[in-house]
Backbone as a printed PyTorch tensor [residue, N CA C, xyz], in Angstrom:
tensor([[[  0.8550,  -1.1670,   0.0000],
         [  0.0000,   0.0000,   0.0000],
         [  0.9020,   1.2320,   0.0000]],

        [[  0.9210,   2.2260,  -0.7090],
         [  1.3840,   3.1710,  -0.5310],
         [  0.8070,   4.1670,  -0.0690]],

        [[  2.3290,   5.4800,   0.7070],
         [  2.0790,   5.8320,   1.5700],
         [  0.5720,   7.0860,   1.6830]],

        [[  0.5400,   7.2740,   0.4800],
         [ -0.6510,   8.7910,  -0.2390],
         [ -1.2030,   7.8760,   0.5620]],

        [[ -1.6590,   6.5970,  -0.1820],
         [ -2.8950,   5.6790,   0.4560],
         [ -3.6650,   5.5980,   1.4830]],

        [[ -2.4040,   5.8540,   2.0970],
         [ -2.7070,   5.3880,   3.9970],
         [ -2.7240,   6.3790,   4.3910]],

        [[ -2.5270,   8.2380,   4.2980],
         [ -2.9550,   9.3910,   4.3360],
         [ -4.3710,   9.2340,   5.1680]],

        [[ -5.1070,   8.6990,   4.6880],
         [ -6.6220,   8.8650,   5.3310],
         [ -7.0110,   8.3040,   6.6900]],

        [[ -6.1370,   7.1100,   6.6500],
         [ -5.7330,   6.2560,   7.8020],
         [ -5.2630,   7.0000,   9.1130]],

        [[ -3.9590,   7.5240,   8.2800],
         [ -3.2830,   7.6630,   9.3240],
         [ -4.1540,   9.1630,  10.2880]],

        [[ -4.6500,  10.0680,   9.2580],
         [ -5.0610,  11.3150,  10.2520],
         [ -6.2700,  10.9150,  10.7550]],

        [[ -7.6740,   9.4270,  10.0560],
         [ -7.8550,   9.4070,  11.1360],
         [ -7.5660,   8.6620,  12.4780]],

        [[ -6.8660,   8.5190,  12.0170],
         [ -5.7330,   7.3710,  13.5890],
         [ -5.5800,   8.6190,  14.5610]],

        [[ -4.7290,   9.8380,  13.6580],
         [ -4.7640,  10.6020,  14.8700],
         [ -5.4020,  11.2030,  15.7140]],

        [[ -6.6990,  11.3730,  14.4400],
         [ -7.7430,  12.5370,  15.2940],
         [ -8.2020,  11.1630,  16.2990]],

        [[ -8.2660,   9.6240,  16.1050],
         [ -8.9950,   8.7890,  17.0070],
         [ -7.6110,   9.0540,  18.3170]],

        [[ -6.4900,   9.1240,  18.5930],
         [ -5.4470,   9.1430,  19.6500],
         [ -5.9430,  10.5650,  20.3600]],

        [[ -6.0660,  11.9790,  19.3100],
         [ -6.0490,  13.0930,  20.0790],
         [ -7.5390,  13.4330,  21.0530]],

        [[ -8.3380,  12.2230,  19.7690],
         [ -9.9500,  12.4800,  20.7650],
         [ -9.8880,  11.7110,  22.3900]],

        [[ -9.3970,  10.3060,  22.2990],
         [ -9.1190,   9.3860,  23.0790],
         [ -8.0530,   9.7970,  24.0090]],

        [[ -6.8210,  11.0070,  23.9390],
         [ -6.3020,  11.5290,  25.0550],
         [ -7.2320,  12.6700,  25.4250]],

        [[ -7.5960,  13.2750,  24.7630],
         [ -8.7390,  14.5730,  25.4900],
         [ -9.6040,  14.0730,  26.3470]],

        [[-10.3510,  12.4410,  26.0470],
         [-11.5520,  11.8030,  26.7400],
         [-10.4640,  11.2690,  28.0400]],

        [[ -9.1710,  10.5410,  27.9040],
         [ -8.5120,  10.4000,  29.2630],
         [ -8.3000,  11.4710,  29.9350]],

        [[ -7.7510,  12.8640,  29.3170],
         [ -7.2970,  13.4220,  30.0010],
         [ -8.3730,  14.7380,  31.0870]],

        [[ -9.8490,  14.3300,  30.3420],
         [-10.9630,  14.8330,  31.0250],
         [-11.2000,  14.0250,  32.1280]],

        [[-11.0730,  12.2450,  31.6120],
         [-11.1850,  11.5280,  32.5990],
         [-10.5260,  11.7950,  34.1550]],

        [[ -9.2620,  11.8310,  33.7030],
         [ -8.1430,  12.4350,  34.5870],
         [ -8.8980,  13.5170,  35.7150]],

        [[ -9.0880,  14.4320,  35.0810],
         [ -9.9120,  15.7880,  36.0660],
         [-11.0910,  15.5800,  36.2020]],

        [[-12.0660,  14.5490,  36.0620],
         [-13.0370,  14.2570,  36.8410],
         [-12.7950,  13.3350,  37.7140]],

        [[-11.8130,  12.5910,  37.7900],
         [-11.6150,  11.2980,  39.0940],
         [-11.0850,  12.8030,  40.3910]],

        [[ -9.8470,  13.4860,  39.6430],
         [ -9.6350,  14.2820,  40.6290],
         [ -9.9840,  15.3350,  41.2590]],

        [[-11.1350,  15.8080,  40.1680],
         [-12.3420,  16.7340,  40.6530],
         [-13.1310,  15.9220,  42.0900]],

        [[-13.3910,  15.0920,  41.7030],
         [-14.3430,  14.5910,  42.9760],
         [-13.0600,  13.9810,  43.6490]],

        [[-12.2950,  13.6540,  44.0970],
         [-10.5920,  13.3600,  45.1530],
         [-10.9060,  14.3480,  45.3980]],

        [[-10.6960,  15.8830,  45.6410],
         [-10.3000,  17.2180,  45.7500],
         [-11.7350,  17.5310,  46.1740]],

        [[-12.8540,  17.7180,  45.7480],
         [-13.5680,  17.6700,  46.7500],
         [-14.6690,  16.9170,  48.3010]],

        [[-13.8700,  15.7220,  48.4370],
         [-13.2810,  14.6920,  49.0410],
         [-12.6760,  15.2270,  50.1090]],

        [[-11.6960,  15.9360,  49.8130],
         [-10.1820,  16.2950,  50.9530],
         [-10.9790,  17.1470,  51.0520]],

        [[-11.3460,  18.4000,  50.1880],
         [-12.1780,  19.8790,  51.0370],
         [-13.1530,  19.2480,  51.7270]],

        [[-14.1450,  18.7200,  51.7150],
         [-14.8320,  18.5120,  52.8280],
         [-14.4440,  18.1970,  54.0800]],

        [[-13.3980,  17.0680,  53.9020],
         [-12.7620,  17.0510,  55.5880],
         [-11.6700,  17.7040,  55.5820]],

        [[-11.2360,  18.8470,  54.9130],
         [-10.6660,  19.4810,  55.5640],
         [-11.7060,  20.9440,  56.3530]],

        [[-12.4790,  20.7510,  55.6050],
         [-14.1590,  21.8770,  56.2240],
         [-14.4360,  21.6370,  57.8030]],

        [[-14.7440,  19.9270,  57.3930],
         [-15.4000,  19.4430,  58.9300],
         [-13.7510,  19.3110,  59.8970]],

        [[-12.9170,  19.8450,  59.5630],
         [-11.4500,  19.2510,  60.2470],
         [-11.7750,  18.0000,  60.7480]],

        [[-11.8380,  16.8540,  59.7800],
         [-11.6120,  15.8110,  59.9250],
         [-10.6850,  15.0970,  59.7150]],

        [[ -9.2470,  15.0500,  60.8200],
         [ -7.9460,  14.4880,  60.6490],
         [ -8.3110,  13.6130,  60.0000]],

        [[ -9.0870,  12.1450,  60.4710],
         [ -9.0430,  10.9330,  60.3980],
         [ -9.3500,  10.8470,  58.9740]],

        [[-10.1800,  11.0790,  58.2930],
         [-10.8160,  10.8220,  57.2920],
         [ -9.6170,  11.3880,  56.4680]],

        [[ -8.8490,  12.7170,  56.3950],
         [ -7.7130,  13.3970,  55.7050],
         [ -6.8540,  12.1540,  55.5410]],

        [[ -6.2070,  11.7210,  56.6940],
         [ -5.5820,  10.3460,  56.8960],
         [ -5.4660,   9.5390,  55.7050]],

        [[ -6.7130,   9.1960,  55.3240],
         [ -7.0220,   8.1920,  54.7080],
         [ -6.6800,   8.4010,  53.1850]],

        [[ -6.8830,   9.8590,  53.2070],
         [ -6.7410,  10.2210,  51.2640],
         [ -5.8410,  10.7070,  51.3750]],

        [[ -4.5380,  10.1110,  52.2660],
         [ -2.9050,  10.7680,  52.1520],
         [ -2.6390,   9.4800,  52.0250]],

        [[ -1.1060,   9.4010,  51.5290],
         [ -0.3520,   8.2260,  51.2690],
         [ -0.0640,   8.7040,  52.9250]],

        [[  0.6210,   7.1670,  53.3520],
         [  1.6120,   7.4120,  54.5920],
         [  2.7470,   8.2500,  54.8980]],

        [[  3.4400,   8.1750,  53.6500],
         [  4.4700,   9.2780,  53.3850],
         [  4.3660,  10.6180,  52.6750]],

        [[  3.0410,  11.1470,  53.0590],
         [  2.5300,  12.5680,  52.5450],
         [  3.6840,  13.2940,  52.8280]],

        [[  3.8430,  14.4180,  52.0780],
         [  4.9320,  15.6200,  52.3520],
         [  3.7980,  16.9340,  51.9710]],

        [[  3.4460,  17.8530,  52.2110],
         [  3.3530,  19.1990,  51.9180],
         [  4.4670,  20.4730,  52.1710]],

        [[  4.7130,  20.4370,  50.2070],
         [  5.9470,  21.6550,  50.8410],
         [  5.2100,  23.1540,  50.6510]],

        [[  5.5950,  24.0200,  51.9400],
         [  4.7460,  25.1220,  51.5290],
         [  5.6540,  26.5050,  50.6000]],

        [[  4.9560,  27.3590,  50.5970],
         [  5.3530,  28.6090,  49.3280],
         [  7.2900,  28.8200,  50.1530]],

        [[  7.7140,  28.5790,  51.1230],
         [  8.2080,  28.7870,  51.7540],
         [  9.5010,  27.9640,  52.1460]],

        [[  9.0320,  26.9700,  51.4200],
         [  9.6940,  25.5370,  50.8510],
         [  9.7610,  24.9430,  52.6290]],

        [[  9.2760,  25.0490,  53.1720],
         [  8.9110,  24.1040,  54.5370],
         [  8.3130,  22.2320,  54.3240]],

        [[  8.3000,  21.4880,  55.1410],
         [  8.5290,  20.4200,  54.2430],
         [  7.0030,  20.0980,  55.8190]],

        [[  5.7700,  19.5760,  55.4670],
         [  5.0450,  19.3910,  56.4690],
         [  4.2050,  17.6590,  55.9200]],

        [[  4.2260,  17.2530,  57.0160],
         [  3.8660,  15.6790,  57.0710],
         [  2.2730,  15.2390,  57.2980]],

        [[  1.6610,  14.5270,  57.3850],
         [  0.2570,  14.2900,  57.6950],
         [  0.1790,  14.6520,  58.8540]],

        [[  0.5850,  14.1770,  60.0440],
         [  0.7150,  14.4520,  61.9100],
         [  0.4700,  15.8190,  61.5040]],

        [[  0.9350,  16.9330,  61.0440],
         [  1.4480,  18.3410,  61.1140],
         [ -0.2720,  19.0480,  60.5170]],

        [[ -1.1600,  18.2430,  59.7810],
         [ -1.8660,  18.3830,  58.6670],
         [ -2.6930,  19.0370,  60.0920]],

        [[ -3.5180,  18.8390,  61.1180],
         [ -4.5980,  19.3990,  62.1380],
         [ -3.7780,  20.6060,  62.4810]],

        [[ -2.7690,  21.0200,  63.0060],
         [ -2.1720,  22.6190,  62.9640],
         [ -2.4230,  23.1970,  62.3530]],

        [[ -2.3950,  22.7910,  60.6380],
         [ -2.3220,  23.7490,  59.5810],
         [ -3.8040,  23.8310,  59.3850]],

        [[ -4.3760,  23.0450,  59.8650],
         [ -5.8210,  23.5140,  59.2510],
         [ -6.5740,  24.4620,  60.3820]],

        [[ -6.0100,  24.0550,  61.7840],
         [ -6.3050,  25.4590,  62.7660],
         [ -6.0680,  26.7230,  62.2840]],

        [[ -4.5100,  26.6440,  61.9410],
         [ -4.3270,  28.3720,  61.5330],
         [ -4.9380,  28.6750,  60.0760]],

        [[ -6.0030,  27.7520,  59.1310],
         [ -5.6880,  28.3360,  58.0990],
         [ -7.2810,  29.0260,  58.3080]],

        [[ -7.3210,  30.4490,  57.2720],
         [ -7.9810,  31.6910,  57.9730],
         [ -9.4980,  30.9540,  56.4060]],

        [[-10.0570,  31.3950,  57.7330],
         [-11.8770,  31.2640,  57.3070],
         [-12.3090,  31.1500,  57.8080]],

        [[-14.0530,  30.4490,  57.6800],
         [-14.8690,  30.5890,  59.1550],
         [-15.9740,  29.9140,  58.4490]],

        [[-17.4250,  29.9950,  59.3420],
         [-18.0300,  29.2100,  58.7190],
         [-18.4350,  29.3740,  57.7030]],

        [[-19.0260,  28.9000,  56.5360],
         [-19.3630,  28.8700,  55.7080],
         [-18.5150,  29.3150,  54.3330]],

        [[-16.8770,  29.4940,  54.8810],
         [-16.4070,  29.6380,  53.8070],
         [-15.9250,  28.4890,  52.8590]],

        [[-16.1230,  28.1240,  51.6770],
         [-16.0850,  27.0650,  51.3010],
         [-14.8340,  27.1960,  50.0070]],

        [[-13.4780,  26.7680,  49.8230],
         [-12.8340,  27.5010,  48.7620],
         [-13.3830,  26.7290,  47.1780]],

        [[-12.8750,  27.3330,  46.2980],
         [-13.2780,  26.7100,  45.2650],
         [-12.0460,  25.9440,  44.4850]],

        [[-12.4190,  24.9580,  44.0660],
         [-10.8560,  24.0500,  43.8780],
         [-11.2120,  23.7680,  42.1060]],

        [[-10.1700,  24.3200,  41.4930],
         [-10.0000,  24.1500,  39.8690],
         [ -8.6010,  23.5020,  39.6670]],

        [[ -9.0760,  22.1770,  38.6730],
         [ -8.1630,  21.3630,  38.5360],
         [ -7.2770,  21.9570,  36.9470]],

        [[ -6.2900,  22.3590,  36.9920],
         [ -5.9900,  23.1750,  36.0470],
         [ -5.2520,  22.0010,  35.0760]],

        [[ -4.9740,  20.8020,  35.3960],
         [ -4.0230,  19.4400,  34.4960],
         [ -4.5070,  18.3880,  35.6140]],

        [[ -4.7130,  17.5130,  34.7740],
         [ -4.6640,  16.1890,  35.5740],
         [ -4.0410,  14.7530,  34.3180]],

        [[ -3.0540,  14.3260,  35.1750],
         [ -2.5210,  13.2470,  34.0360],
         [ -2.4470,  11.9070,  34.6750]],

        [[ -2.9920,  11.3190,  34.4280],
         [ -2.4220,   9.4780,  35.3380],
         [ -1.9060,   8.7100,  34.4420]],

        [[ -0.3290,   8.1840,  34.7700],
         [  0.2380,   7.3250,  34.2310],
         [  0.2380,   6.2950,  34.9900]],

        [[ -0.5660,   5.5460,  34.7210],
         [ -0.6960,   4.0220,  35.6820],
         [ -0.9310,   4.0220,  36.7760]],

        [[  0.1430,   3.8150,  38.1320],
         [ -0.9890,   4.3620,  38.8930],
         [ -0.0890,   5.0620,  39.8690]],

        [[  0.5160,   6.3000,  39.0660],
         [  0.6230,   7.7730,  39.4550],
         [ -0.3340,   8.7120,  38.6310]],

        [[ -0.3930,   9.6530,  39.1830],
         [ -0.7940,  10.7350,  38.6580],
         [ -0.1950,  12.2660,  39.0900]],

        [[ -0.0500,  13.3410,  38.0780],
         [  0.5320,  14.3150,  38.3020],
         [ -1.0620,  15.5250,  38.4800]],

        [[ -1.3650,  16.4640,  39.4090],
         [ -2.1300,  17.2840,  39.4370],
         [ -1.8500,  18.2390,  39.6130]],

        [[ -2.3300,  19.5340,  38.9290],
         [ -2.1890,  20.9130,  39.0690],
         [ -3.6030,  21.5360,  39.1380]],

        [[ -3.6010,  22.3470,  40.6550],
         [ -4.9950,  22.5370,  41.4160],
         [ -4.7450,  23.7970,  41.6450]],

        [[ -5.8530,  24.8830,  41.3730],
         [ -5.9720,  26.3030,  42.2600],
         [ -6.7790,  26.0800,  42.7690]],

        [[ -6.9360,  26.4310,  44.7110],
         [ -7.4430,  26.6190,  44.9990],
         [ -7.8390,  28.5000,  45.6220]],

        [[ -9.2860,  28.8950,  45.8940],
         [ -9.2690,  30.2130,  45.7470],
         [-10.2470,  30.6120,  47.2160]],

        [[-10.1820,  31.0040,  47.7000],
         [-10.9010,  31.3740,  49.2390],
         [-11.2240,  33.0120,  49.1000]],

        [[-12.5670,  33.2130,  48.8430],
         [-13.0340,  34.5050,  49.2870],
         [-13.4890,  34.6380,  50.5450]],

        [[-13.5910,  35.3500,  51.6720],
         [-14.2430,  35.5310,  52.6570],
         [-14.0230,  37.3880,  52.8640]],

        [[-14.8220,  37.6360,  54.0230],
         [-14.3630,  39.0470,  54.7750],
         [-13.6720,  38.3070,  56.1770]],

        [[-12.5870,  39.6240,  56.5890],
         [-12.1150,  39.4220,  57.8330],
         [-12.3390,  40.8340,  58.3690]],

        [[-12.4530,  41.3080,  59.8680],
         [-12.3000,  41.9830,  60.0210],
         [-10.7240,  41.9870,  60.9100]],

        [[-10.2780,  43.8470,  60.7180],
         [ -9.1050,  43.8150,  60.9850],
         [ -9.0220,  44.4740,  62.5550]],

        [[ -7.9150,  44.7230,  62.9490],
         [ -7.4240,  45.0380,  64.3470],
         [ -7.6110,  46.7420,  64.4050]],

        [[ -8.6350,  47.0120,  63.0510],
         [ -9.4180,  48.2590,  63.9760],
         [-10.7090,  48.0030,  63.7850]],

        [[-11.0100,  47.1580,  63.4890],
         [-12.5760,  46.4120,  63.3140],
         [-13.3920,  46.7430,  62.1860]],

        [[-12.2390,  47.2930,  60.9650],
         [-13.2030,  47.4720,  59.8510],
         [-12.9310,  46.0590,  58.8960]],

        [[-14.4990,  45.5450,  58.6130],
         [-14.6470,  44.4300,  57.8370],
         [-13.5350,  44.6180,  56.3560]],

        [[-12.6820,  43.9980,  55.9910],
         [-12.1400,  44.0830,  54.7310],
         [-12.4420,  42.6820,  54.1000]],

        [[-12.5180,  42.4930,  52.7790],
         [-12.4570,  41.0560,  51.6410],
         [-11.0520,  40.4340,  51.6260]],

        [[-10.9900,  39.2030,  51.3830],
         [ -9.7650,  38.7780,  51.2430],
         [ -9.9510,  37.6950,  50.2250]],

        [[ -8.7720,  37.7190,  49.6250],
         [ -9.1300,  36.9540,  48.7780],
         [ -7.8840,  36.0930,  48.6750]],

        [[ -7.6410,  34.8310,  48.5590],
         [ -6.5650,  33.8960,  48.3210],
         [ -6.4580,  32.8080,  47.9080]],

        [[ -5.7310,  32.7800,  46.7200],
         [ -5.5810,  32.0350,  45.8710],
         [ -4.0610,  31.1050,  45.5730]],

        [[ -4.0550,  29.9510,  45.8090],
         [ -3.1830,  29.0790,  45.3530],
         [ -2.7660,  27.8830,  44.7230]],

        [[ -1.6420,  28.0620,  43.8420],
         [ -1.5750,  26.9480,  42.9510],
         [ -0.6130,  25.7600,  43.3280]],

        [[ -0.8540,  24.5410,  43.6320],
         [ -0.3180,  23.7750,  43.8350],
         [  0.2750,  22.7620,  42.5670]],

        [[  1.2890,  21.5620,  43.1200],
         [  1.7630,  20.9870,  41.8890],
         [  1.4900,  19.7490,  42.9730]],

        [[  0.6240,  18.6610,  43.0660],
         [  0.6660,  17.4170,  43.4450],
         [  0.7620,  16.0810,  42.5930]],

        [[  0.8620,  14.9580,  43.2330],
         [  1.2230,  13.7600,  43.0780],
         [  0.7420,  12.6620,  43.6180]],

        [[  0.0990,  11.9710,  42.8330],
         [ -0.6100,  11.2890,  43.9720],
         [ -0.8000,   9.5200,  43.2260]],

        [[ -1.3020,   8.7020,  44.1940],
         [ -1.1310,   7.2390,  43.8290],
         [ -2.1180,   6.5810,  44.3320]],

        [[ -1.6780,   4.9920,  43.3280],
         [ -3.2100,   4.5340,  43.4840],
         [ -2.6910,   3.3150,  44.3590]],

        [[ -3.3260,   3.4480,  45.3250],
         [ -3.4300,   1.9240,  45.9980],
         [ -4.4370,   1.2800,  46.4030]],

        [[ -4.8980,   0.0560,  46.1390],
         [ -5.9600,  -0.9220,  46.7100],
         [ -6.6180,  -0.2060,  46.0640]],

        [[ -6.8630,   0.1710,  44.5170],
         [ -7.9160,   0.6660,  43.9130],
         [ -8.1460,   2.1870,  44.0880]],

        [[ -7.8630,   2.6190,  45.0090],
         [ -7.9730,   4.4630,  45.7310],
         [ -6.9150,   5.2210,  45.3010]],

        [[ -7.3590,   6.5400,  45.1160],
         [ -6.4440,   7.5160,  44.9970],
         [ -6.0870,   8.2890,  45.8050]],

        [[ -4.4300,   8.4380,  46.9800],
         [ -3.8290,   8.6180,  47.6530],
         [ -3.1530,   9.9030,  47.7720]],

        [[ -3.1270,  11.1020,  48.1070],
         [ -2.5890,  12.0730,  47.8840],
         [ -0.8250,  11.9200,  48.0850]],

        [[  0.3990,  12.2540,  47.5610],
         [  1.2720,  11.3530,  48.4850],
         [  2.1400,  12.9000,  48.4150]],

        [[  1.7180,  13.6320,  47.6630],
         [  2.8950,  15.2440,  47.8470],
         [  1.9040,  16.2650,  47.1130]],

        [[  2.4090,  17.4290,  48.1050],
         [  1.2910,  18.6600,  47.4000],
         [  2.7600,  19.6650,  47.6110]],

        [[  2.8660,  20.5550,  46.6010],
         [  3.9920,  21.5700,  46.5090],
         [  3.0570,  22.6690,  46.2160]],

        [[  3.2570,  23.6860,  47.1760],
         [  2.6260,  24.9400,  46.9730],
         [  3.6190,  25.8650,  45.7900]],

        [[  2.7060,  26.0830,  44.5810],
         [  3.5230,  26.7420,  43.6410],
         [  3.6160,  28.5560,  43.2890]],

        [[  2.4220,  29.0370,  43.8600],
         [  2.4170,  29.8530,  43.8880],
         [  0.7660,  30.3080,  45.0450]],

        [[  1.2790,  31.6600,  45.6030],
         [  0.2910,  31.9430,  46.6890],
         [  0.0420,  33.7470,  46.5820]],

        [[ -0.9800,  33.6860,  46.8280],
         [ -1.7370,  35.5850,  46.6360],
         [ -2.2920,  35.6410,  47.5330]],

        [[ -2.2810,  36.5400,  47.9220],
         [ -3.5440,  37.2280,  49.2620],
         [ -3.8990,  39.0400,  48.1410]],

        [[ -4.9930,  38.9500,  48.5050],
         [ -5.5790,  40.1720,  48.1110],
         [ -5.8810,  40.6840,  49.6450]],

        [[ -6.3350,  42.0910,  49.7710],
         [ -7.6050,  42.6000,  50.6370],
         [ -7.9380,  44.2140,  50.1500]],

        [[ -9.1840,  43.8480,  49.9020],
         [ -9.9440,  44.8290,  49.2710],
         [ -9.4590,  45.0570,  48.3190]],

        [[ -9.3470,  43.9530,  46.9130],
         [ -8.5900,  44.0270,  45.6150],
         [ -6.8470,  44.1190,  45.3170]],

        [[ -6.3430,  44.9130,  46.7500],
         [ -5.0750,  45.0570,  46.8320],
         [ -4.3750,  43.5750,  46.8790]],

        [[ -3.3550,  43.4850,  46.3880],
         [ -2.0580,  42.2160,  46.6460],
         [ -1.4950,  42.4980,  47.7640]],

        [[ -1.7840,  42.2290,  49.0870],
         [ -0.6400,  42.4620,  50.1510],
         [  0.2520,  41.4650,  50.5680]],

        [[  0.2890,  39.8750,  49.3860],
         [  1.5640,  38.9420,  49.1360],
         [  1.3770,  38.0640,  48.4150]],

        [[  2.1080,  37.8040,  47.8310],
         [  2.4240,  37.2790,  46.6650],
         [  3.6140,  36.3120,  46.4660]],

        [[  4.1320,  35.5610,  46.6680],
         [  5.0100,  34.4880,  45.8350],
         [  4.8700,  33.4370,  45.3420]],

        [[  6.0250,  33.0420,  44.2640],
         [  6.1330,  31.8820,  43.6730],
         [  7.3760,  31.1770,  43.5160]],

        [[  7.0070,  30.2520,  43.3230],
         [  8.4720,  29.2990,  42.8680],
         [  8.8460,  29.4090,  41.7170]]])
């Protein structure tokens, strides 16, 4: 057969590979769409135990700051982290890829609330961060096993009062 021939073949071979990675790679961000809101809920209800469970054993969280924090460490960080009731952040899966049974994720998450400040005028805050995680499959489940904070914003009242990235 020559190659003109197989012309028709071959592009649609490709468009069938590029449709069939778009349908995995949607797949991809809907398994980890619902994982991710999974962890926000118990991290809402501060539910160590349940967090526990959707970490590998050897979780690491490195923060904007390059600090290196473990699961044990995970109930501190969710004391100090600033909200209240009903604030709920919104989590956008910006890549999701699984190669067997890793997967690479890239997540913003974004927290609006008001705070008031230490002269008691209500201000907005707004904060937004992008993480780079990693995560694995065991016994069928998907395991969080590293989250790298990649970049972090605080607004208040539209202003940037911090900002870094890696």
């Amino acid at each position: 057969m020559a190659f003109s021939s197989m012309r028709p073949w071959l592009a649609g071979a490709a468009i069938t590979v590029t449709l069939a990675g778009t349908a995995y790679a949607q797949d991809a961000k809907t398994v980890f769409e619902a994982r991710y809101a999974e962890l926000s809920a118990a991290q809402q209800a501060k539910d160590l135990p349940k967090l526990q469970t959707m970490m590998a054993p050897d979780f690491t969280m490195i923060d904007i700051q390059g600090n290196e924090h473990n699961a044990a460490e995970m109930k501190d960080l969710m004391d100090k982290r600033p909200g209240g009731a009903g604030v709920v952040p919104k989590i956008t899966i910006v890549s999701a890829q699984i190669s067997g049974a890793t997967a690479k994720v890239e997540q913003q998450i974004e927290i609006h609330t008001e705070r008031t400040g230490p002269d008691g005028t209500p201000a907005k805050v707004d904060i937004t961060v992008l993480t780079d995680d990693d995560w694995v499959q065991s016994g069928g489940v998907w395991l969080l096993k590293s989250s790298d904070q990649r970049d972090v914003s605080v607004s208040k009242d539209g202003d940037v009062v911090f900002h870094q990235g890696k």
